[in-house]
Each structure stands twice: as C-alpha cells, then as structure tokens.
LODRENVEX-928005 format. One line per field, with one value per residue (C-alpha): residue number from 1; x, y, z. Coordinates in Angstrom, 2 decimals. Layout:
n	(NUM|...)
c1	(X|...)
c2	(Y|...)
c3	(Z|...)
This chain:
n	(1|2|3|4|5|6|7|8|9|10|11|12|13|14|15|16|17|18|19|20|21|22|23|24|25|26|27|28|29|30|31|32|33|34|35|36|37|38|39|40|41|42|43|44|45|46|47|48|49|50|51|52|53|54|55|56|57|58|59|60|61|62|63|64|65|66|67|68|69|70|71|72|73|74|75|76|77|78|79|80|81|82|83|84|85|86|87|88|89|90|91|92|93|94|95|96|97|98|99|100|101|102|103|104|105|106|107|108|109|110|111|112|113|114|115|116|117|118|119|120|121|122|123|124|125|126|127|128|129|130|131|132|133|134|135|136|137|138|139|140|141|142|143|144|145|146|147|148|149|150|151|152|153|154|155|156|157|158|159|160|161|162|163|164|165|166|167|168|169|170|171|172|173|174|175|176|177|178|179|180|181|182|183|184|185|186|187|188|189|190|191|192|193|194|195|196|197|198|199|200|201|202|203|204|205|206|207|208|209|210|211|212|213|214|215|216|217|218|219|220)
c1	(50.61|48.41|50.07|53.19|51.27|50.14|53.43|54.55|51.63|51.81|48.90|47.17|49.47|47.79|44.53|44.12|41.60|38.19|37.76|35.41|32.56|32.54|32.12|29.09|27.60|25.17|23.29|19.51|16.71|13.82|10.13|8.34|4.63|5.53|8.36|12.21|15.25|18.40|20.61|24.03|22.66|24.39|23.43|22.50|19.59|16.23|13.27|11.29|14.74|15.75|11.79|11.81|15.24|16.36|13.33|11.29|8.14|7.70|4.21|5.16|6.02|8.57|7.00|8.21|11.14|10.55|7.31|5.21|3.18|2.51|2.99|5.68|3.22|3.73|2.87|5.89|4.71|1.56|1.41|1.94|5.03|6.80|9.25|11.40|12.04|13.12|16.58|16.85|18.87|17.00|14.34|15.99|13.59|10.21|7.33|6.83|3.63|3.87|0.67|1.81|1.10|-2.67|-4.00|-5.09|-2.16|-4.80|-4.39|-8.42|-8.32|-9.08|-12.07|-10.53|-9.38|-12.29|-13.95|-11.42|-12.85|-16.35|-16.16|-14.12|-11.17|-8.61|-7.49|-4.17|-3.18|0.28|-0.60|-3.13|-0.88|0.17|-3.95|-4.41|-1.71|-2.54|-6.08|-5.84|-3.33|-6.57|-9.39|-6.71|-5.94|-9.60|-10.64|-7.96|-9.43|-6.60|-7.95|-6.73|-6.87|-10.49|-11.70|-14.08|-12.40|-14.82|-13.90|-10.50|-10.19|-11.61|-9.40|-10.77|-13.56|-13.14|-13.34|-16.31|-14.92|-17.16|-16.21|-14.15|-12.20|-11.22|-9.87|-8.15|-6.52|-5.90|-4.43|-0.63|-1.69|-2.11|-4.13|-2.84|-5.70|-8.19|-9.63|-10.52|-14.43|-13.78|-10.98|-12.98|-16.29|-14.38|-13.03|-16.08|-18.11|-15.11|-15.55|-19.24|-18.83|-16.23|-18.52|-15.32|-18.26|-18.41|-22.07|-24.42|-24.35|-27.15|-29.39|-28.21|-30.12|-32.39|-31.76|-33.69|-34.64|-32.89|-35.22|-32.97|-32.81|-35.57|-37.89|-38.08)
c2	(36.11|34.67|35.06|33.38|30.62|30.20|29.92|27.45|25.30|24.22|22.59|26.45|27.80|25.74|26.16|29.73|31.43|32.36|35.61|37.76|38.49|34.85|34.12|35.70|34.29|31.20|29.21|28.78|27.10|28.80|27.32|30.23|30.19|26.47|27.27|26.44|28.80|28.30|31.79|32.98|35.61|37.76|36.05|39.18|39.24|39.51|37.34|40.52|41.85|38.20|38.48|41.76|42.31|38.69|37.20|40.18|39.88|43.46|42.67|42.27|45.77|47.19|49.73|50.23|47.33|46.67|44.04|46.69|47.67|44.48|45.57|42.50|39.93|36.55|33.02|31.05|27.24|28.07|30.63|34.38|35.91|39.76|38.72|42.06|40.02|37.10|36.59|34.42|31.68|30.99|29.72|27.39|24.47|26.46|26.67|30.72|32.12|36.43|37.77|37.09|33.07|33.59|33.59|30.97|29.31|30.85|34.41|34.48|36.22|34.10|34.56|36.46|39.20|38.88|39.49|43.03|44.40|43.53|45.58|47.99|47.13|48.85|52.48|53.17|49.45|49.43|47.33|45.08|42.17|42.08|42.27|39.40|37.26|38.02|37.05|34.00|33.40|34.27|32.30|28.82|30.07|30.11|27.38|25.05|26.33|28.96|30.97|34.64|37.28|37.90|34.68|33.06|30.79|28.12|28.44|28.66|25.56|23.28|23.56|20.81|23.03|25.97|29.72|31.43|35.02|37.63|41.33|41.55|38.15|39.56|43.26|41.62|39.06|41.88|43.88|43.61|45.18|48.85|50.71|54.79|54.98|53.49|50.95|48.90|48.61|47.16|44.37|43.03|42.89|40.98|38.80|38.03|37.44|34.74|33.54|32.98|31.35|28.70|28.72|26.81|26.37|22.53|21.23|21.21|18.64|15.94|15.69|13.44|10.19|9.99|7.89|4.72|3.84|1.00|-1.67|-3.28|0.26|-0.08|3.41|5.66)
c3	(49.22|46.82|44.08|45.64|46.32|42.82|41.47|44.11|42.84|38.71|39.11|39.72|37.38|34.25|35.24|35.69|38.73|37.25|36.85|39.53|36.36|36.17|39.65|39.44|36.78|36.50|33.52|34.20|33.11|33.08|32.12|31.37|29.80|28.74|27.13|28.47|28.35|29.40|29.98|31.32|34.48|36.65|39.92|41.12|38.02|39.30|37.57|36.55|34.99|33.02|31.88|30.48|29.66|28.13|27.39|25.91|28.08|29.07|29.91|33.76|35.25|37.37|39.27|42.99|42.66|46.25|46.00|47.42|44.34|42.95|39.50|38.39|40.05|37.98|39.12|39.75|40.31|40.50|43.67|42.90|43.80|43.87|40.33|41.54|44.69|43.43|42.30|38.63|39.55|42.75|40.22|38.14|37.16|38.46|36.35|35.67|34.40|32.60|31.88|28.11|29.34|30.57|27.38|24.81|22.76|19.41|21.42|22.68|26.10|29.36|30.90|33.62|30.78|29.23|32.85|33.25|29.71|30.58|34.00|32.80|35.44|33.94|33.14|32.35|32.57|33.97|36.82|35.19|34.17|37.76|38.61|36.18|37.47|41.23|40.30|38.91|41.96|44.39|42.33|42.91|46.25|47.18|45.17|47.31|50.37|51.73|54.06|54.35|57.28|56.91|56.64|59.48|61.62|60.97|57.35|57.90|60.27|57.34|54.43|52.57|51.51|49.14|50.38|49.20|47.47|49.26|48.13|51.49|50.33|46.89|48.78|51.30|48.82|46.18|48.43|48.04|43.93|43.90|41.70|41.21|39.10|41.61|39.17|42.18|41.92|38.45|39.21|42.10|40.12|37.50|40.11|41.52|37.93|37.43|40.97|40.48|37.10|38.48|41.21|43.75|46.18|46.96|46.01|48.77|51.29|51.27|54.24|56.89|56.99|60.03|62.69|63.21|66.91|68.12|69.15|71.81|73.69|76.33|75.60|78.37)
C-alpha cells in the first residue's frame, strides 16, 4: 500500500523516504570539559559510549551499564549523573564534566586528586574517576545546602545554610559509587580533608544584640 501511494504522489516520488539508519540518527552538540563537539549519534548512543567511543575520554568507566556501580559518574551541568543512563542526544547543549576535565588546564591535579593520593583512596582505580566526579558533585551539593537522607531535619529544613560533611554525610552521599576493592576509608578521608579545607560552613553567627527595656512599659 505504501508504495502505491508513493507513486500516486510525484511530489514523494522526487524526494525519496529517509532511510530507517537515518531515522535514527541525530547531530549533537556536546560541551564537554569546555570544549564543544558536534557528532552524527545513533539516538540510541549513550553519553558514557559517545565519551569513550567518539570522543576518546576513556577515563569514565563502564562497569555495571545499569547506573548501579557508579563507575561512569560525570557531572552533567553541574549535578552528577549515571553517563550509562543517559542517552547522547538527550544532552544536547549541557555542560558535561569527565574526570579528564577536573584537572588544571597546565595538568596539576585538583585538590580533591591531590586529596585521593594523599589518603591513599585508591587501589586498582577503575572506579576512581567516577569517585572524583561524584565527589566534587557532593562537596557543591553540600556546600549549596542539599540535604540528603541522613541529614537532621533542622538542617534540612534551612537550605540556605550549607550541610556540614560528617563521616555519615560523605557514606551516605557516596553511596551510589562502589568500591570492589573496598578503598572506602580512603575516599571519605579525602573527602572530608577537602571538606574541611573549603570549610562550606557559614561563619559563625554574631551574638544577638540585647534588648533594651522599654521605658514606656510600666515595670512589674
């Protein structure tokens, strides 16, 4: 039937239907590490797949491909995000940050790297770039006053003020990275030495000033 109505129609006939591989195909933009690239994806392309594969930053991991491992963590817009979960052209526009963009532009380590040599918070290292990326996404998260599941509800009703990072903060927030080697002790020390040295806790208050009785109030 379709093809009778094709030839009934010249209009079809000159312009020819698209074929199905390029039905599924889409040009992105993609602003990764400060840096723009436009490709021709598969829509079906995952992020971690047009990072590694296309763009050559293998430092992002597939491990479980089902955002349960945490290993392809990489901040997308500033908020980190599951890169095996997220589909390629869903992105196109958003501001993407690999473990390769965490760095100095002269190649000096951040001090959160810095922080995971110092406290020995690595081992075999295949999940660490999505450790680094989920930790910077936890220091901003904390520093903007997010609360998480473990937070006090006094804390978490005023989000104007920054979240302290106790040890219990940093496991909770951590939690969705896994560790096979158990390297845990390590990446929330160096979490915590980074959280001190920001120090995201809001300078302390000053005293109230006291109150001056009011002379037309008859004392009792």
């Amino acid at each position: 039937m379709a093809v009778a109505a094709r030839e009934r129609n010249p209009r079809r006939q000159a312009d020819p239907a698209p074929t199905t591989a390029a039905l599924h195909r889409s040009r992105v933009a993609l602003r990764v590490n400060g840096r723009t690239h436009v490709l021709d994806l598969d829509n079906r392309v995952t992020l971690l797949d047009a990072l590694r594969e296309r763009l050559d930053l293998t430092g992002s991991k597939k491990g479980c491909d089902h955002g349960q491992c945490g290993a392809c963590t990489v901040l997308v817009d500033g908020r980190r995000a599951n890169s095996c979960l997220l589909l390629a052209v869903t992105q196109d526009g958003s501001e993407i940050t690999t473990v390769e963009g965490l760095g100095a532009a002269d190649g000096s380590l951040s001090p959160l790297q810095q922080a995971f040599l110092d406290h020995d918070a690595l081992q075999c290292g295949y999940c660490t770039p999505g450790q680094l990326c989920s930790a910077v996404g936890v220091l901003r998260e904390a520093a903007a006053g997010h609360p998480s599941h473990v937070t006090d509800a006094a804390t978490a009703a005023d989000s104007t003020r920054p979240v302290v990072l106790t040890a219990e903060e940093i496991r909770e927030r951590l939690s969705g990275n896994l560790c096979r080697c158990g390297a845990y002790n390590g990446i929330a020390d160096a979490v915590a030495a980074c959280s001190a040295a920001e120090d995201p806790r809001p300078a302390a208050r000053p005293p109230a000033p006291a109150l001056r009785p009011d002379p037309t109030r008859p004392r009792t």
